[in-house]
C-alpha positions as CSV (number, residue, x, y, z in Angstrom):
1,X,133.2,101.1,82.8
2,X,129.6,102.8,83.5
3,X,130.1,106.4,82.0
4,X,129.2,109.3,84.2
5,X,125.7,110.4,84.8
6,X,124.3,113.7,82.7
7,X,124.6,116.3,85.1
8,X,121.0,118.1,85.7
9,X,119.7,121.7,85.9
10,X,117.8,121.2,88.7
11,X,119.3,121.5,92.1
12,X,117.8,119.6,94.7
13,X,118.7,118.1,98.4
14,X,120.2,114.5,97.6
15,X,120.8,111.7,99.6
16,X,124.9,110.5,99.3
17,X,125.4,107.7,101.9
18,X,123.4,104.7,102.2
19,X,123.9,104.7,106.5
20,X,119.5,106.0,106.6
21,X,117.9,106.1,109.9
22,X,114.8,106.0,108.3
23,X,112.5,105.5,105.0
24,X,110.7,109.2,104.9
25,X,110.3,108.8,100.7
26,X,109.1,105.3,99.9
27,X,111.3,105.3,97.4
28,X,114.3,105.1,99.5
29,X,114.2,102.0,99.9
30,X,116.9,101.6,97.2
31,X,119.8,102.2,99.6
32,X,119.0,99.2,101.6
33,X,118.2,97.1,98.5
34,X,121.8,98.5,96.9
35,X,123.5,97.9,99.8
36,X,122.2,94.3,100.3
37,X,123.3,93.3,96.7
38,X,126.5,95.0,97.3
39,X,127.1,92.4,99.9
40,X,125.8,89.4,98.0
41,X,128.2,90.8,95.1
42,X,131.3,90.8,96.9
43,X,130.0,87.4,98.3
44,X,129.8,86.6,94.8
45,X,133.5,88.1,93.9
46,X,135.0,86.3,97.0
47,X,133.8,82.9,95.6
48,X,135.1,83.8,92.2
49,X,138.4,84.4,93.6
50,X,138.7,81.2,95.8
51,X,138.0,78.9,92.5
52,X,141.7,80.1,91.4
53,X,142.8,77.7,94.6
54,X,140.1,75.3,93.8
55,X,136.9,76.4,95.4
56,X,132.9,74.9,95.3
57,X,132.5,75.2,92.2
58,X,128.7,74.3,92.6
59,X,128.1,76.7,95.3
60,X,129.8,79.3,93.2
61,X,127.2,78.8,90.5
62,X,124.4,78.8,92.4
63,X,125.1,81.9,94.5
64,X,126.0,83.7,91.3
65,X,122.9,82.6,89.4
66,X,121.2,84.0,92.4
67,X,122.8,87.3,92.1
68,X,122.3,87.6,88.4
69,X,118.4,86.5,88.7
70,X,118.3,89.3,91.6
71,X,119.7,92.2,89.5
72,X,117.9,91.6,86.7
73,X,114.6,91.4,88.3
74,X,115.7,94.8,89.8
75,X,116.6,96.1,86.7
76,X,113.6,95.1,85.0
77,X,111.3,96.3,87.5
78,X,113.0,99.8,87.8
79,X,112.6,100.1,83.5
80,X,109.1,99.4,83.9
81,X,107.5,101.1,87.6
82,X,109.7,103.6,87.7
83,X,111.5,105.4,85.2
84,X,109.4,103.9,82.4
85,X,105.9,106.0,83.8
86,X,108.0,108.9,84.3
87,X,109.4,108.7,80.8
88,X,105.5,108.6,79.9
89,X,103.9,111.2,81.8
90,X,106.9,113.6,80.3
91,X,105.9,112.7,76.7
92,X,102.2,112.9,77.6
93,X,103.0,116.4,79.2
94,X,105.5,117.6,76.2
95,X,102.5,116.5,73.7
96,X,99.6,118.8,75.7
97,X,101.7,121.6,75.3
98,X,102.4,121.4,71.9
99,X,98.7,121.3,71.3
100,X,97.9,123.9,73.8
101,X,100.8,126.2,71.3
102,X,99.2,125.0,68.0
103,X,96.1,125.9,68.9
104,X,96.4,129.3,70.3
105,X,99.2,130.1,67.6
106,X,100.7,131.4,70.4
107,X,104.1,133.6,68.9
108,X,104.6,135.9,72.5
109,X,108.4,136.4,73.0
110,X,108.2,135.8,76.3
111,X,106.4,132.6,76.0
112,X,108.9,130.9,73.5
113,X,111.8,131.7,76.2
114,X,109.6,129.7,78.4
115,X,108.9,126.8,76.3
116,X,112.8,127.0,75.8
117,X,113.5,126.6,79.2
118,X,110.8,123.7,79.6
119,X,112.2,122.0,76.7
120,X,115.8,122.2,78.2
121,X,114.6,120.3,81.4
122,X,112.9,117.8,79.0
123,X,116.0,117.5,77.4
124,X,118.4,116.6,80.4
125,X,115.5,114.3,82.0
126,X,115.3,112.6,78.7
127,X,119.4,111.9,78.9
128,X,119.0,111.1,82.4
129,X,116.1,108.0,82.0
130,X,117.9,106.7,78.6
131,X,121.2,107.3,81.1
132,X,119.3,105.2,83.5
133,X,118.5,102.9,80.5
134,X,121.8,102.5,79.3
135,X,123.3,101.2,82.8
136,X,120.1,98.7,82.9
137,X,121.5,97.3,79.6
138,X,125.5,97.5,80.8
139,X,124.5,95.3,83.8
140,X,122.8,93.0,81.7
141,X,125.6,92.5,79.4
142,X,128.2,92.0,81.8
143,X,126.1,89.0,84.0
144,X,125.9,87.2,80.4
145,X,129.1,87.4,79.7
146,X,129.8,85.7,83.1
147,X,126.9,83.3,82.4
148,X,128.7,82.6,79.0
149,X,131.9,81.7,80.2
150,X,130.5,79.4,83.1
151,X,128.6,77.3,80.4
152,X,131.3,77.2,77.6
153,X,134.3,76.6,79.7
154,X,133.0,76.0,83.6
155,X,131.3,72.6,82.8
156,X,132.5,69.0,84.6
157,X,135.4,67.9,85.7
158,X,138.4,69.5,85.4
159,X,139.0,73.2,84.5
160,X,141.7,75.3,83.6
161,X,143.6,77.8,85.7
162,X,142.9,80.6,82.7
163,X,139.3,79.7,82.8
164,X,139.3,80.2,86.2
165,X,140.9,83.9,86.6
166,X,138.7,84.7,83.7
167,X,135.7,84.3,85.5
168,X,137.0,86.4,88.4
169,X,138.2,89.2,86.5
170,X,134.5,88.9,84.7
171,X,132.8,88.8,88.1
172,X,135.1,91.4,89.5
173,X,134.4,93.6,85.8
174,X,130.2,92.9,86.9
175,X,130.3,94.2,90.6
176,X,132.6,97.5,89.7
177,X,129.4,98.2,86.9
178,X,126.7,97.1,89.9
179,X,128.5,99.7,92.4
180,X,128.4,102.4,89.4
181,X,125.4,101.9,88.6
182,X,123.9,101.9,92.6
183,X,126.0,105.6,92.7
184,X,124.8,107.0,89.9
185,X,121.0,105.7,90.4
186,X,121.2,107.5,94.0
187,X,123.3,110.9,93.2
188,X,120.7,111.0,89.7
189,X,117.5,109.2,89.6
190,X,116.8,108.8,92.7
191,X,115.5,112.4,93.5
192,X,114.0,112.6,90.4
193,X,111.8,110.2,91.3
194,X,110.8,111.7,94.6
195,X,110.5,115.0,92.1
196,X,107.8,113.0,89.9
197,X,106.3,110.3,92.4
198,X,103.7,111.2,95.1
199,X,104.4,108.7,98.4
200,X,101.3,106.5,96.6
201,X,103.3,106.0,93.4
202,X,106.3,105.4,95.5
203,X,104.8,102.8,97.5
204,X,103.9,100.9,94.8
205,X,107.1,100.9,93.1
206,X,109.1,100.1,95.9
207,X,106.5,96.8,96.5
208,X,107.4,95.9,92.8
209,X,111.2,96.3,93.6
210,X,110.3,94.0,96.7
211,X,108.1,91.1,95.8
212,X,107.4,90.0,92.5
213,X,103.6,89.4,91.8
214,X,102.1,86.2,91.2
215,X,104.4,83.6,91.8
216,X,104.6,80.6,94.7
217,X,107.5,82.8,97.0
218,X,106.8,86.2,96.3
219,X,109.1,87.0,98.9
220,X,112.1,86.0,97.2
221,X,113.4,89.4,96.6
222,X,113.0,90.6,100.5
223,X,114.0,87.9,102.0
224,X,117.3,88.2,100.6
225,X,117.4,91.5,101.3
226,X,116.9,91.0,105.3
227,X,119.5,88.2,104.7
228,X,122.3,90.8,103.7
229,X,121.1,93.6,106.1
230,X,122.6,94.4,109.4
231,X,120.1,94.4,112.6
232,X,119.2,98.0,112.4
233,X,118.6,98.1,109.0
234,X,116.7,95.3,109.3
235,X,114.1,97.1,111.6
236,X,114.0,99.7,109.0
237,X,113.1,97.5,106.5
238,X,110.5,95.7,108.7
239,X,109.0,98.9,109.5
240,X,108.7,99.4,105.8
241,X,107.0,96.5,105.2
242,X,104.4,97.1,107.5
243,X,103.6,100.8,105.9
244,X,103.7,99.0,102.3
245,X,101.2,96.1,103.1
246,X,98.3,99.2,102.7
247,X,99.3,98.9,99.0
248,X,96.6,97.9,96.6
């Protein structure tokens, strides 16, 4: 199980339900993304459960290696464009500070209950990104301990009941830790990064999170995402793609 999320100082209007009429913070985009993988998972978890009665195995494979590539592209992508630079410009900001101190020899009262309060903010962001970090790692584990099982006891032929319901409850173990994660990313990081990130930032993240950069089908990511997407969510996300195509 993912653990619960830090809980932060900072009070701020977030966003609970993934039903969005429209994209105002780029970065938004994550509740159609979540919500499209949340479909492919329980895709995924329906498959999973069928092969107890026989099933495509095959098709099974394939739509789960899909899912696996998918969320760890995600997850990769968020580490690096998004909370990774925010991680960075809060050391680069902690480090001017202490300068700033060390050279005035500053030893005001008042200003040491400030740089008290700053550093208790730097503390829970810090727990929230390695929080954010952690849940990046759970997700990886889990989707190679499905992967393991489908290559040591999945192969040709014929396979065992027990292998069988193992690889469900292992699939069904993956998507509980994907839908977690999704809630905890939206409730916590989420406004954090619409704290941190201007829209241009933003933009560019989300086109990371979207298209993966030089390679034959960059498109691979949103496509999918369109796939899984209901019609009006669909026109959101077209609408998106229009106002991220600006991005350099």
């Amino acid at each position: 199980m993912v653990a619960m999320a830090p809980i932060l100082i900072w009070k701020e209007s977030e966003m609970s339900s993934r039903e969005i009429e429209e994209i105002s913070d780029p970065i938004d985009v994550q509740f159609l993304m979540h919500k499209a993988y949340e479909k492919v998972s329980l895709l995924v978890e329906g498959m999973a459960h069928d092969l107890q009665q026989g099933g495509d195995m095959t098709k099974f494979k394939e739509t789960f290696a899909l899912w696996g590539k998918h969320l760890q592209y995600h997850a990769a992508t968020e580490d690096e464009y998004m909370t990774g630079p925010i991680r960075n410009d809060q050391a680069a900001r902690n480090n001017e500070v202490e300068h700033e101190e060390l050279a005035s020899q500053a030893r005001d009262l008042a200003a040491f209950l400030r740089r008290g309060d700053s550093a208790l903010v730097d503390e829970k962001l810090t727990a929230l990104l390695e929080f954010e970090e952690k849940d990046h790692q759970e997700l990886a584990h889990r989707i190679q301990m499905v992967e393991d099982l489908i290559n040591e006891e999945l192969g040709e032929g014929a396979v065992s009941a027990r292998a069988r319901r193992n690889v469900y409850s292992r699939v069904v173990a993956l998507r509980v830790c994907e839908f977690d994660h999704f809630d905890n990313e939206e409730i916590f990081v989420l406004p954090v990064v619409r704290s941190f990130m201007d829209e241009k930032r933003q933009l560019a993240v989300a086109k990371q999170l979207l298209f993966e950069q030089d390679v034959d089908n960059p498109r691979w990511i949103i496509d999918l995402i369109y796939e899984f997407l209901g019609p009006g969510d669909q026109e959101l996300l077209k609408n998106f793609e229009h106002r991220i195509s600006s991005v350099q």
